[in-house]
N, C-alpha and C positions, 0 to 999 in steps of 0.2 A: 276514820281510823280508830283501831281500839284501844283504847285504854290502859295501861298495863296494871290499874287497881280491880277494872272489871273481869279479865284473864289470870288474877292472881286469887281470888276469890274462891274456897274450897269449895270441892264436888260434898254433895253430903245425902247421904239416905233417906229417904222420902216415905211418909206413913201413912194411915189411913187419914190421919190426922189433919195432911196436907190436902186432901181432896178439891178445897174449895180454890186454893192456889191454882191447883192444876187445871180444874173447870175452868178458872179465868184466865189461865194461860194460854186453854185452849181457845176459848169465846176472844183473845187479842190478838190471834192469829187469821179470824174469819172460821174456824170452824166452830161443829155444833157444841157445847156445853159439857155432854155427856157424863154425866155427875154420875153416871150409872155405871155405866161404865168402867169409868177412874174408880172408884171405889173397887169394882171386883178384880180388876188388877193390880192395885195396891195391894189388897190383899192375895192374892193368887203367883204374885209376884216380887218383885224387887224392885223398887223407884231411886231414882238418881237425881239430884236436882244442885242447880244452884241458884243461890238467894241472890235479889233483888236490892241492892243497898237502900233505893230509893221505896221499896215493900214488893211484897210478891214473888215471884218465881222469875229468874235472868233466862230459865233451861229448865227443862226435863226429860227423863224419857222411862222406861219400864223394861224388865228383863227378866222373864218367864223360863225357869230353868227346867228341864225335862229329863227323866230319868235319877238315879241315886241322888241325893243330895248332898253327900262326898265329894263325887263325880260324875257330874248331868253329862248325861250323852247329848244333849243338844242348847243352846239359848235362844228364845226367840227376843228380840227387841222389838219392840216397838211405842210411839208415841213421841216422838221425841219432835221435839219443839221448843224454838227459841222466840223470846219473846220482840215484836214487831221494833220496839226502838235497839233494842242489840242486833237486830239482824244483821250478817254480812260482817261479824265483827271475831270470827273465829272460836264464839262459844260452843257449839255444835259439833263442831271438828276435836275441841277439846276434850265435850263430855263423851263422846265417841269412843276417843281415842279411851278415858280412864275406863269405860264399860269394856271395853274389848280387853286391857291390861288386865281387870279384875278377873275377865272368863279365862284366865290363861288359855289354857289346852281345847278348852271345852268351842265343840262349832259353834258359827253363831248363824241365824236366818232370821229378816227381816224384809217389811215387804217397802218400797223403794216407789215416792212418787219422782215424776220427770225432776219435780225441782231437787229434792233430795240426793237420785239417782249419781250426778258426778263423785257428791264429797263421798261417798260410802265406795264407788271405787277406787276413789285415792286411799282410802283406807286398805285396800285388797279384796272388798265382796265384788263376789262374781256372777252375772245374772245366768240363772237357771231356769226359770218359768215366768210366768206371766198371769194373771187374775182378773176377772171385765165383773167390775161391779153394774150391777141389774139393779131398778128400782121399780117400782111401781102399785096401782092397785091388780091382785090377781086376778082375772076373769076364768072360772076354771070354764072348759067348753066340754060337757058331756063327760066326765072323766070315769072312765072304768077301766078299775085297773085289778089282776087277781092277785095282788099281794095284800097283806095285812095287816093293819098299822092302826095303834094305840096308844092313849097315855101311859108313860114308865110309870112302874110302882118302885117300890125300895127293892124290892127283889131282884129286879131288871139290872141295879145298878153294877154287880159282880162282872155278871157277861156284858157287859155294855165296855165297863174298864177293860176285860179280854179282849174284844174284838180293836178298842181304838189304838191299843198298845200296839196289837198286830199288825194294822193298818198304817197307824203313824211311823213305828219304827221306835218311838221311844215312851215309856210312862208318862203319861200326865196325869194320874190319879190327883194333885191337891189340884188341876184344873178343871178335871170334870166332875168330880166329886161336889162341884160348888155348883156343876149346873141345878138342880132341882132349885135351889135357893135364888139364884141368878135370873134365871128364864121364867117367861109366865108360860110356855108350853112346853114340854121335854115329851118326844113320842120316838117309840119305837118300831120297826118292823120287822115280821117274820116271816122265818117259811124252813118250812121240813124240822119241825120242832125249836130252831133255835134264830136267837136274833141275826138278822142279818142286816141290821142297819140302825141309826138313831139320826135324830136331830133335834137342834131347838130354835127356838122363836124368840129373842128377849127384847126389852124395848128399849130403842133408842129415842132420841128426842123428838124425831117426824117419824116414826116409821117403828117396824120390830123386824131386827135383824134374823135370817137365817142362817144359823152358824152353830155349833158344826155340823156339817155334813158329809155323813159317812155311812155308802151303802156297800151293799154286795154286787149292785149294778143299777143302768141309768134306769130302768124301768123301778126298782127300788127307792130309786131317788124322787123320781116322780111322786111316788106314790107319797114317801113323806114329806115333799114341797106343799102336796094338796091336803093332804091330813091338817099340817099344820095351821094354810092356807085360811082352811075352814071356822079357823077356833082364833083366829086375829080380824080388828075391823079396824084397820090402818094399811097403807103402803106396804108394802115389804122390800127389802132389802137384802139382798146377798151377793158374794165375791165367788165368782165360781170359776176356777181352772180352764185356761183356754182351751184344752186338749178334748175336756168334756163339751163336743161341738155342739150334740146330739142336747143336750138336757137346756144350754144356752138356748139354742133355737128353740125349744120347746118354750122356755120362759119367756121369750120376746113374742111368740104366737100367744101367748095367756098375760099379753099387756105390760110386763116389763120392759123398762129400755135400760141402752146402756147408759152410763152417767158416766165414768170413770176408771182409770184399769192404774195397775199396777205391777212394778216387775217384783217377783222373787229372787233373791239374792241371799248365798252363802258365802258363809268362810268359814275357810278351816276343812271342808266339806266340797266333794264336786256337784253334789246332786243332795236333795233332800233323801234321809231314809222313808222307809215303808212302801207301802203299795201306791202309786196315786193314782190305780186306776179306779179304788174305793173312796179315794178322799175328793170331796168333789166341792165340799167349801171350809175355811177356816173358819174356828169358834168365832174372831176375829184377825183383822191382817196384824194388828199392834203385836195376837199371841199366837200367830197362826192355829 
């Protein structure tokens, strides 16, 4: 039963500062470290936390705002995690509830494992889609493909921010603007003069994540899974939209398996904005 000094405890803002809290709040949950991570959404974001009377982090989570920063057309949450001796003790539900009071108006989406999944619809998120994370080493088989695909230069980055805006439905310029800094590959692809796609590769603790992934179509997508593919000597990792049947299958024929999936869930929102028939993986699920 909890506490009423550990439920009385303020919610408080969380900075780059805090990184190593948060790494070890995640490594007390069983997952990976991801100091790389925490760091670029710290900064790329908003952190929520509350303290540990006994040291360390009781909660945390992140909230990635998108669009004006007045008024974000969108919030993604994610990361949120309580720590294994508070579990089950209503901290979760509290830092929740003060993240969603803060977003007033503003929608919120966040991606939702089974064990999370109930408290977030007692909250009111409503599931929308669904995501199968894919892991493994690539084997590409004979890959020819006639699209064409490159490292980004700084030039790239203008039209890169057009295209994801159009696609996503809302600005994320302070989150992709950090890609070049962030990922050790950022490639793009074209065709008929202009981009028609990006992605990148960054690393995680066992692997380098594929995220985001954003083509003109799955043959485009392709093309930048293997470009990328080519220029990493680790596993790879990515979260890719169950709808994209065709590029799934394709990944599990070149040695990925599934590991894990996850539902999408809004509020405030019936449906994510944008296109998803171009969005086909999140930079990450924590910032979609």
């Amino acid at each position: 039963m909890s506490t009423p000094s550990l439920l009385s405890l303020p919610i408080r803002r969380l900075w780059p500062s805090d990184l190593m809290s948060c790494a070890d709040l995640s490594e007390d949950r069983g997952w990976l470290r991801v100091e790389h991570k925490w760091g670029f959404l710290l900064t790329a974001g908003t952190g929520y936390g509350i303290d540990d009377p006994a040291g360390g982090l009781a909660a945390a989570c992140v909230v990635t705002r998108y669009g004006p920063p007045d008024r974000p057309d969108l919030g993604a949450i994610g990361m949120v995690l309580v720590a294994a001796r508070h579990a089950r003790q209503g901290l979760g539900r509290r830092l929740m509830r003060h993240v969603v009071a803060a977003m007033g108006p503003t929608p919120l989406t966040l991606h939702a494992t089974p064990y999370g999944r109930p408290l977030y619809e007692e909250l009111g998120f409503k599931a929308v889609g669904r995501v199968e994370m894919v892991k493994g080493d690539f084997l590409p088989v004979g890959e020819t493909s006639g699209v064409a695909t490159r490292a980004a230069t700084a030039e790239d980055l203008a039209p890169v921010l057009r295209l994801d805006e159009e696609v996503f439905g809302a600005d994320r310029t302070p989150l992709i603007a950090r890609l070049p800094a962030f990922a050790d590959h950022f490639h793009v692809a074209e065709g008929d003069g202009r981009i028609a796609g990006y992605a990148a590769a960054w690393p995680n603790t066992d692997s380098h994540v594929i995220g985001p992934l954003i083509a003109h179509d799955t043959e485009t997508a392709k093309a930048l899974v293997t470009s990328l593919a080519a220029h990493v000597d680790r596993p790879l990792r990515t979260d890719i939209d169950v709808r994209h049947e065709d590029l799934l299958a394709w990944m599990k024929e070149r040695g990925l398996r599934a590991v894990g999936a996850s539902d999408v869930m809004t509020y405030g929102i019936p449906e994510l904005p944008g296109d998803w028939t171009r969005r086909f993986a999140p930079l990450t699920v924590a910032a979609t």
